[in-house]
N, C-alpha and C positions, 0 to 999 in steps of 0.2 A: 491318595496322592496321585492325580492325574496330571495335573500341570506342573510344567519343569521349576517353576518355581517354587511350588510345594515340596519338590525332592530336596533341591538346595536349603532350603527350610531347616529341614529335618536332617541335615546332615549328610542326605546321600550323595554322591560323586554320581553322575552319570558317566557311562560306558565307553564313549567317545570320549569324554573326557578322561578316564581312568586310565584310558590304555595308552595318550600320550603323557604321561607321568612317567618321570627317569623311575628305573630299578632301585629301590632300596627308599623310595620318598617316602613319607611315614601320611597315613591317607587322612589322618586325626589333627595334622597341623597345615592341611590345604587349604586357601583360600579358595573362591571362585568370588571374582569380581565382575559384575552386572554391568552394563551398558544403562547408562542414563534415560528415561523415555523424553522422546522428542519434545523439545520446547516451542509453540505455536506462537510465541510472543514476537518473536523478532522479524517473520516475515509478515504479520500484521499489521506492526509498526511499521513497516516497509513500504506497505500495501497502502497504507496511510497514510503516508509523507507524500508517495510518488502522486495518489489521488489530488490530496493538497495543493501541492506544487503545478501539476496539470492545470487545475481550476485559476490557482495563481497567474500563472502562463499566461492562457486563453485572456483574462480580464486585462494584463498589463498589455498584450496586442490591439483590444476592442478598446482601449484607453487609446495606444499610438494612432489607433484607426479614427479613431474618433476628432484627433487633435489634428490630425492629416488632413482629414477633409474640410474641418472647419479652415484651417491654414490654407489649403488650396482655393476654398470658397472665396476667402479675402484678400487672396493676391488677384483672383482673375475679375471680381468686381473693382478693386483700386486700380489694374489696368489696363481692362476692356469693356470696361460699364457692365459688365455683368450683373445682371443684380439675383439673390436669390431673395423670397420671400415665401413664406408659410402664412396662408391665410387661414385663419380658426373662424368656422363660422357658428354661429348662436343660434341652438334648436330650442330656443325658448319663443315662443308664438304668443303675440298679444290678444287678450281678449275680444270677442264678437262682439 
C-alpha cells in the first residue's frame, strides 16, 4: 500500500486525518470522502463554441465588407460616372 488511495481502500485512516477526529469518534464508522477527478469536458466544449463563434464573427464581417464595397461601388458609378470593370482575359491561343 503505497498510494493514499490504497490506505482508504483498505480501511486505514491516515495520520493527519486521525488526529483531527474529536475524542471518543469510533474510527470503524468514519467516512473519508474523495474529491471528484477533474472533468475535461466543459472547457473543451468552451474551447469549441468560443473557436466557432470566432470563425462565425470574422465571416458575418467579410459578408458586411463585401456588401459595403459593392454598395459603395454603385452609388459612386450612379453618381459620378464611375465605372468599375473586371476584365477576364482568355489564355486559350489559337492554333499555327
Amino acid at each position: 500500500m503505497q498510494l493514499p488511495e490504497d490506505q482508504l481502500r483498505a480501511g486505514h485512516i491516515p495520520a493527519d486525518v486521525y488526529r483531527r477526529l474529536p475524542p471518543g469518534t469510533d474510527v470503524h464508522k468514519v467516512v473519508i470522502v474523495q474529491e471528484a477527478p477533474r472533468s475535461y469536458t466543459g472547457p473543451i466544449v468552451l474551447t469549441l463554441v468560443v473557436v466557432t463563434g470566432s470563425i462565425a464573427v470574422l465571416l458575418v464581417i467579410a459578408l458586411v465588407a463585401q456588401v459595403m464595397a459593392g454598395a459603395a461601388v454603385a452609388v459612386l458609378s450612379a453618381t459620378s460616372g464611375l465605372t468599375y470593370t473586371i476584365n477576364r482575359t482568355s489564355k486559350i491561343r489559337k492554333g499555327k
